[in-house]
C-alpha positions as CSV (number, residue, x, y, z in Angstrom):
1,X,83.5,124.7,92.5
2,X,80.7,122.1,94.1
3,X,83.7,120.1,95.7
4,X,84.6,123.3,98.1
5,X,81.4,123.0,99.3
6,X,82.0,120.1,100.9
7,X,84.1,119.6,104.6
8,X,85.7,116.4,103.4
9,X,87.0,117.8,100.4
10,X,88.4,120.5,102.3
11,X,90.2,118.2,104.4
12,X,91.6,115.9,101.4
13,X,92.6,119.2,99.5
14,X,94.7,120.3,102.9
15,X,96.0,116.5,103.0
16,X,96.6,116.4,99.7
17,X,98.6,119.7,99.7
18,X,100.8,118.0,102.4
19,X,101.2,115.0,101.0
20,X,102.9,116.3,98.0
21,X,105.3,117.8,100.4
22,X,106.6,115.2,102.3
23,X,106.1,112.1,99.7
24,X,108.7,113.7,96.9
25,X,110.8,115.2,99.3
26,X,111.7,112.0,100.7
27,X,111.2,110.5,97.0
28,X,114.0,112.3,95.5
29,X,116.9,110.8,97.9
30,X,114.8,106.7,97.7
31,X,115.3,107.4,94.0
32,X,118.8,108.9,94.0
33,X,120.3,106.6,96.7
34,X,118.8,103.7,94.6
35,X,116.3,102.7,97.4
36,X,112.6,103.2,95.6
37,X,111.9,99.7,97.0
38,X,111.9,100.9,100.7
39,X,109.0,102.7,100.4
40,X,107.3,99.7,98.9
41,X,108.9,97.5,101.4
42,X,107.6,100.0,104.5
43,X,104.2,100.0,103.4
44,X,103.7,96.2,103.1
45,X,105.3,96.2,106.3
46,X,103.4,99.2,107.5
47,X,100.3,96.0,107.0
48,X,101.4,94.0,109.6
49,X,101.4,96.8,111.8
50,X,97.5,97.6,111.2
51,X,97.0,93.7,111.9
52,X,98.9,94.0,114.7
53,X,96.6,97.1,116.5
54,X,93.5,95.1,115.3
55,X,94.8,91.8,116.7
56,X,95.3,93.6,120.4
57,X,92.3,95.8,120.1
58,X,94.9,98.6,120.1
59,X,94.8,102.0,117.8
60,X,96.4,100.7,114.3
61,X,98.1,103.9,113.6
62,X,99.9,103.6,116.8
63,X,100.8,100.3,116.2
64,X,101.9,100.6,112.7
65,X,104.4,103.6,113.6
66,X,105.8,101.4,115.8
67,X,106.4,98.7,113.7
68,X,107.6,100.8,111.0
69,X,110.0,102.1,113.4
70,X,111.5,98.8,114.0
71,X,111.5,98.2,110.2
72,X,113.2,101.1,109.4
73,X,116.0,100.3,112.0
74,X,116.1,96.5,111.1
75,X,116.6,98.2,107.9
76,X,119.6,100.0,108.0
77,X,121.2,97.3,110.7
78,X,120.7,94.8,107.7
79,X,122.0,96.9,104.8
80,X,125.4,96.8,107.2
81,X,125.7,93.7,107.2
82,X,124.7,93.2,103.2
83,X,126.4,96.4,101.5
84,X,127.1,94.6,98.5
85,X,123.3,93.2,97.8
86,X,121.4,96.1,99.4
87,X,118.5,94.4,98.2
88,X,118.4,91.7,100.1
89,X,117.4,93.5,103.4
90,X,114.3,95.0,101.5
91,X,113.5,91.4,100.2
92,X,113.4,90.1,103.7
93,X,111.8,92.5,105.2
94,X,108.7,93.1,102.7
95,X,108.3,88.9,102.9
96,X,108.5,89.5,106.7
97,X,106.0,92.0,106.9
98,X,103.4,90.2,104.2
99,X,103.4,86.7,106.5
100,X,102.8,88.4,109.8
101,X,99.9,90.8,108.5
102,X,98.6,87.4,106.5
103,X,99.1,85.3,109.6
104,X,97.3,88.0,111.9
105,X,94.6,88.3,109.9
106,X,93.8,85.0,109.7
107,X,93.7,84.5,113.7
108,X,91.5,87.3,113.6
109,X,89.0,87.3,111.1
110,X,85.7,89.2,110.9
111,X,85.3,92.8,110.8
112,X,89.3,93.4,111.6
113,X,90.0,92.0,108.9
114,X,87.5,94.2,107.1
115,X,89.4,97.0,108.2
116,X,92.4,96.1,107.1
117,X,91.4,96.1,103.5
118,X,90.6,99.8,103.8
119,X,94.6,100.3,105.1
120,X,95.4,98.3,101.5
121,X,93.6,101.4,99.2
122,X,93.1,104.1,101.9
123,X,90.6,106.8,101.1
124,X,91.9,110.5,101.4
125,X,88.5,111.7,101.4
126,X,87.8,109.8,104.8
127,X,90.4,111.8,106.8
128,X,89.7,113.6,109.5
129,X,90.9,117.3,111.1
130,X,93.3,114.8,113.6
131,X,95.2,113.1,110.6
132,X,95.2,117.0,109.0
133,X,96.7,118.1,111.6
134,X,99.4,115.3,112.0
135,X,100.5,115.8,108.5
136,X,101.0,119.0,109.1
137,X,103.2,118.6,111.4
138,X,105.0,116.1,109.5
139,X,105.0,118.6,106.8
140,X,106.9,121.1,109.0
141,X,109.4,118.5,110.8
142,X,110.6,117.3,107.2
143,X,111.1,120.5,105.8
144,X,112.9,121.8,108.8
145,X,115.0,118.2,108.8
146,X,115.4,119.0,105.2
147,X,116.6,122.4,105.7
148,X,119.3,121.7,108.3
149,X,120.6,118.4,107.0
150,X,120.6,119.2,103.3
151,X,124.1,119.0,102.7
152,X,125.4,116.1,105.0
153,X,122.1,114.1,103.0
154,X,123.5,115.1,99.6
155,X,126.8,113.9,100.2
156,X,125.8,110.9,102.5
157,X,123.5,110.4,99.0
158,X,125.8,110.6,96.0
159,X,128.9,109.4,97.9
160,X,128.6,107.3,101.0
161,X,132.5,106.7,101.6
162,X,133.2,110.1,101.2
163,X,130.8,111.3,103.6
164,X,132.3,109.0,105.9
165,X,135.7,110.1,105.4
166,X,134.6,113.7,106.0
167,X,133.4,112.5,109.2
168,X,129.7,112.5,108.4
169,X,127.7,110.5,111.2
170,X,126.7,108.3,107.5
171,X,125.1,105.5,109.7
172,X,123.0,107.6,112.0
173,X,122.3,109.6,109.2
174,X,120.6,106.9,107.3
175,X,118.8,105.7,110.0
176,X,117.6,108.9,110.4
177,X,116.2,108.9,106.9
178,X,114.6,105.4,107.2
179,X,112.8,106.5,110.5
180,X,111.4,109.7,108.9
181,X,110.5,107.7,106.1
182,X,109.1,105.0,108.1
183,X,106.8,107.5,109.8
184,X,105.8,109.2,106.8
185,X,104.6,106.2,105.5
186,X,103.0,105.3,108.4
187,X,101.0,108.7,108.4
188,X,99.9,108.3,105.0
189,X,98.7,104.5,104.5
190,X,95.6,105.2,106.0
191,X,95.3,108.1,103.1
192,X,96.8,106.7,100.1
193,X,96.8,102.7,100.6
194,X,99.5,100.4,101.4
195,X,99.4,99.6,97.7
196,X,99.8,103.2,96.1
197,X,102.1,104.9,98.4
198,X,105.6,104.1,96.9
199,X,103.7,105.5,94.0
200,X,103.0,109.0,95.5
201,X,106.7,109.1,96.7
202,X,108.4,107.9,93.8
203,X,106.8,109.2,90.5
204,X,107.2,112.8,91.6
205,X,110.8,112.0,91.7
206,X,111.2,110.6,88.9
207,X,109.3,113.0,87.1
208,X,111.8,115.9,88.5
209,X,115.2,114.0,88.0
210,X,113.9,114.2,83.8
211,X,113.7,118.1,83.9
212,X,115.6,119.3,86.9
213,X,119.3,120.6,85.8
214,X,119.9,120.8,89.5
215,X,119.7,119.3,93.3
216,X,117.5,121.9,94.1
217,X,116.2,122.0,90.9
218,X,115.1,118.3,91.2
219,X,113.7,118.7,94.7
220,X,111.4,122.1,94.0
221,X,110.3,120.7,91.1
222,X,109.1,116.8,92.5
223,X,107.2,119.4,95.0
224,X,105.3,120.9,92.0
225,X,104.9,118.0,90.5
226,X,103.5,116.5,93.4
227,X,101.1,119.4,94.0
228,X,100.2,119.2,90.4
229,X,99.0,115.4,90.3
230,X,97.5,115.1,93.6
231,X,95.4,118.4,93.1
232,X,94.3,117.3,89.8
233,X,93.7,113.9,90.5
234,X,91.3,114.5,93.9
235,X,89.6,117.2,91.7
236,X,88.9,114.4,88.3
237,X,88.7,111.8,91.1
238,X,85.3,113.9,92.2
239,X,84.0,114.6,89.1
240,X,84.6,111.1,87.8
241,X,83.7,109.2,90.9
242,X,86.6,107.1,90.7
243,X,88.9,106.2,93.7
244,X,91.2,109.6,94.6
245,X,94.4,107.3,95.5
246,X,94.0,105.1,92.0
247,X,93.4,108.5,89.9
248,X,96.1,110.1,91.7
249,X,98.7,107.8,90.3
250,X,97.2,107.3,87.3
251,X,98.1,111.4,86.6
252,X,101.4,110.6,87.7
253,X,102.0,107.8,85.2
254,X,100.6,109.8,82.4
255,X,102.6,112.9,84.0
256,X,105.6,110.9,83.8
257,X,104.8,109.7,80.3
258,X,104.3,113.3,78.6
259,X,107.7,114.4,80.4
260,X,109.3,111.5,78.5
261,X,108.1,112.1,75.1
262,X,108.7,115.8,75.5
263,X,111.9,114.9,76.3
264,X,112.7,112.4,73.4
265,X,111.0,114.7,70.9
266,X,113.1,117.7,71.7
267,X,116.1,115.5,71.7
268,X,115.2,114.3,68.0
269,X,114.3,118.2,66.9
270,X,118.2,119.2,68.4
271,X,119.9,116.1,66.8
272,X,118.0,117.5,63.5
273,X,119.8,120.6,63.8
């Protein structure tokens, strides 16, 4: 194909292939431990951070790891202290996040503020080898944290109390999640957009949890999934000329779509049996 012909689309294939790693992975336990809005709320956040690095001429990546960090934390301190109205927390913080990115961007206007609006869409086929190469090794730390903490997560997961009476380490468990997800996030805003990564994490999942019988199940398949939609979407996204992040989630939404009315036809072919 023309694409391979090209170095950038090398790189956003490599990226891509990452990406729908990591994003479902940590999809699958936002949507199961009924937290999909903490991915939304990290990369609004994740907005102040960029403003932040532009604001004191430092490296926004940097900053907005940090800052994501410290969200993720805050996070999990203020889901203690609300256990009842988890909400809340991600209420506060996304409104938090929104005002200081607004409010630094206003004190520094110009060409900062430009670049800021690239952090809102992202562009996958922008990427360089460095930003490859980090994903990668976010790839391998998440499957290897995956891989060792499995079980402790599923239980900490489906049954917080009981993980704690089994002596599970629940809250620095959690945190640990947040963090990871934090820094995930973090990693890919520049790629996918603040506005379209919940999207990339969440869809995949939810896709998976309507044909996956199984944990595993549900996990292998919000990998394929993933694979599937942001292969397919970078390749129409070239044909096409559209943006890559915006037809990305656009084959997840009709991915998740067909998996629904498959599911609801089936359903009405057994009942007619």
């Amino acid at each position: 194909m023309a694409m391979f012909s090209y170095e950038f689309m090398i790189r956003a294939l490599i990226a891509s292939c990452f990406m729908a790693v990591i994003a479902p992975m940590l999809g699958v336990f936002l949507v199961l431990r009924r937290q999909s809005l903490l991915a939304d709320t990290l990369s609004h956040v994740s907005l102040a951070g960029v403003a932040l690095g532009f604001f004191l001429n430092q490296n926004p990546t940097v900053m907005t790891l940090i800052v994501v960090v410290i969200s993720a934390l805050l996070l999990e301190y203020l889901r203690g202290l609300y256990k009842s109205y988890s909400e809340v927390s991600t209420a506060i913080l996304m409104a938090g996040g929104l005002s200081i990115a607004l409010v630094l961007m206003n004190a520094n206007k110009g060409a900062a503020a430009m670049n800021i609006q690239q952090y809102l869409f992202g562009s996958i086929v922008t990427i360089n080898w460095s930003q490859v190469r980090l994903l990668g090794i976010l790839t391998a730390v998440s499957i290897i944290l995956f891989l060792a903490l499995k079980r402790p997560m599923y239980v900490l997961t489906f049954d917080e109390e009981t993980a704690h009476v089994d002596g599970l380490p629940t809250r620095l468990l959690s945190t640990m999640f947040n963090v990871l997800t934090g820094v995930a996030i973090a990693v890919m805003i520049p790629i996918s957009g603040a506005l379209l990564v919940s999207a990339i994490m969440i869809l995949p999942a939810a896709i998976a949890m309507k044909i996956g019988k199984s944990f595993n199940g549900v996990i292998f398949i919000s990998v394929g999934a993933g694979l599937l939609g942001m292969v397919s979407g970078l390749v129409a996204s070239f044909q096409i000329d559209t943006p890559p992040g915006a037809t990305i989630t656009l084959i997840f939404i009709a991915l998740f779509l067909l998996v629904n009315v498959f599911n609801v036809v089936m359903l009405r072919l057994l009942k007619k049996r």
